[in-house]
C-alpha positions in Angstrom: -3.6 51.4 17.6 -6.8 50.4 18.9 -8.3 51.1 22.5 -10.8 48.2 22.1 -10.9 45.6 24.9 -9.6 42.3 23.9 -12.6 39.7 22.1 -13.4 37.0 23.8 -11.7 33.5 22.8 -14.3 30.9 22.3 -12.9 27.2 23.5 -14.2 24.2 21.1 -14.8 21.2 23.2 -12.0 19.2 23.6 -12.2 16.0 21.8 -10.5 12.5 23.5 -8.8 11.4 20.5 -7.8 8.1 22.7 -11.7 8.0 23.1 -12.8 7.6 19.6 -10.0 5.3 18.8 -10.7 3.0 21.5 -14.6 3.4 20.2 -15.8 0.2 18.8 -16.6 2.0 15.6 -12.9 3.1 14.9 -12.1 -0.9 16.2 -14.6 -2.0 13.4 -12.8 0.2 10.9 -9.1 -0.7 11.4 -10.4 -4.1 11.6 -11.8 -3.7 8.3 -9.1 -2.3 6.5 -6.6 -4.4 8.0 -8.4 -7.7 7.4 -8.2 -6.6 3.6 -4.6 -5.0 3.9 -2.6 -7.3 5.4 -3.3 -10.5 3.5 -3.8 -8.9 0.0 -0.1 -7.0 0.6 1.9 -10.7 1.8 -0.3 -12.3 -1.6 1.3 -9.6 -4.0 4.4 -9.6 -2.5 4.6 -13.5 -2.5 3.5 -13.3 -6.2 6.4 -10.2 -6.8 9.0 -12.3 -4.8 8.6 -15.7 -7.3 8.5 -13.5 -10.1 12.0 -11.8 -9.0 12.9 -15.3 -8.1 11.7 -17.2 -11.2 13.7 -14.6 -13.2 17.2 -14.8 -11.7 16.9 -18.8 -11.1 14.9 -20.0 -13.8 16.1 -18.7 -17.1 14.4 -21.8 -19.1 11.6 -21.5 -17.6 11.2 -18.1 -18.2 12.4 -17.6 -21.5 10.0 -20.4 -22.7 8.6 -19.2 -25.6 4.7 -18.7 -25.8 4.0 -17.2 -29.0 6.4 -15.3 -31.2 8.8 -13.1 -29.5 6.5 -13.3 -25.9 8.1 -15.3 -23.1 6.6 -16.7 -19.8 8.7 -13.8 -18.3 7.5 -11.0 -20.2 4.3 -11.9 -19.3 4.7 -12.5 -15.9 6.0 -8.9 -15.9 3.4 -7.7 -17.6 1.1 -9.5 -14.9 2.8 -7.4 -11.9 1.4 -4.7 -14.1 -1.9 -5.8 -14.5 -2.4 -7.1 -10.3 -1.1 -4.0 -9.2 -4.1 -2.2 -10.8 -6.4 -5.1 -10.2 -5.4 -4.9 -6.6 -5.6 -1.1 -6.9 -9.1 -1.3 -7.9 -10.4 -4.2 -5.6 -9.6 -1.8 -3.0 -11.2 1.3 -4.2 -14.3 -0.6 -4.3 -13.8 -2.2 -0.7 -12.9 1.1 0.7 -16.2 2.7 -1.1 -18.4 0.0 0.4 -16.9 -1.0 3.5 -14.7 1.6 5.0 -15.8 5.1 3.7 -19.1 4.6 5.8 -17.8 3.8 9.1 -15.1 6.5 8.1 -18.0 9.0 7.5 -19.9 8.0 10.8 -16.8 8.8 13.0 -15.5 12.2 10.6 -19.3 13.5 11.3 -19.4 12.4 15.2 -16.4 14.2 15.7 -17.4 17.7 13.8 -20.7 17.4 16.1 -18.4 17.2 19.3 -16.3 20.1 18.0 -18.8 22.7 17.4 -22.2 21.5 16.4 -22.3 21.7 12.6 -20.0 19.1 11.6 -17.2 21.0 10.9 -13.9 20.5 12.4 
């Protein structure tokens, strides 16, 4: 066992989490992401909701031949498919551009509150 005295503890500053949400720049960001969020998620799911729709009420319609074997329904599955990653996409870019900075800006305000180097 060792006689040594006990190390000192160094406190980090606290940090006000309510603070930086209540920041403009946090506002700005959930504004942001929800502005894009929000409508793009009701769009999809309207679109998911008459596909699901369309296919259990609307057998003609659906089974409409377009060419050969394909159907209006198989590609209007095929289309959830391709909006998911369309949508998936969209919003990589958007967060790259619009949110990541902001995001960034309050990530590196907050490592300079806790100890000075910007690392939390």
């Amino acid at each position: 066992m060792s006689t040594d005295a006990p190390r000192s503890v160094t406190q980090l500053p606290a940090i006000d989490y309510i603070e930086v949400e209540e920041s403009p720049e946090f506002q700005k960001l959930k504004t942001r992401h929800r502005s894009f969020v929000f409508p793009l998620a009701i769009a999809f799911l309207v679109w998911y909701f008459a596909y699901v729709l369309l296919a259990d009420y609307a057998h003609e319609f659906m089974s409409t031949p377009v060419w050969g074997n394909i159907n209006v329904g198989l590609l209007f599955g095929l289309g959830q498919f391709v909006t998911t990653f369309a949508i998936t996409t969209w919003y990589v870019w958007y967060a790259n551009r619009r949110l990541d900075p902001i995001a960034e800006e309050i990530r590196d305000d907050l490592g300079a509150r806790s100890n000075g180097n910007g690392a939390l």
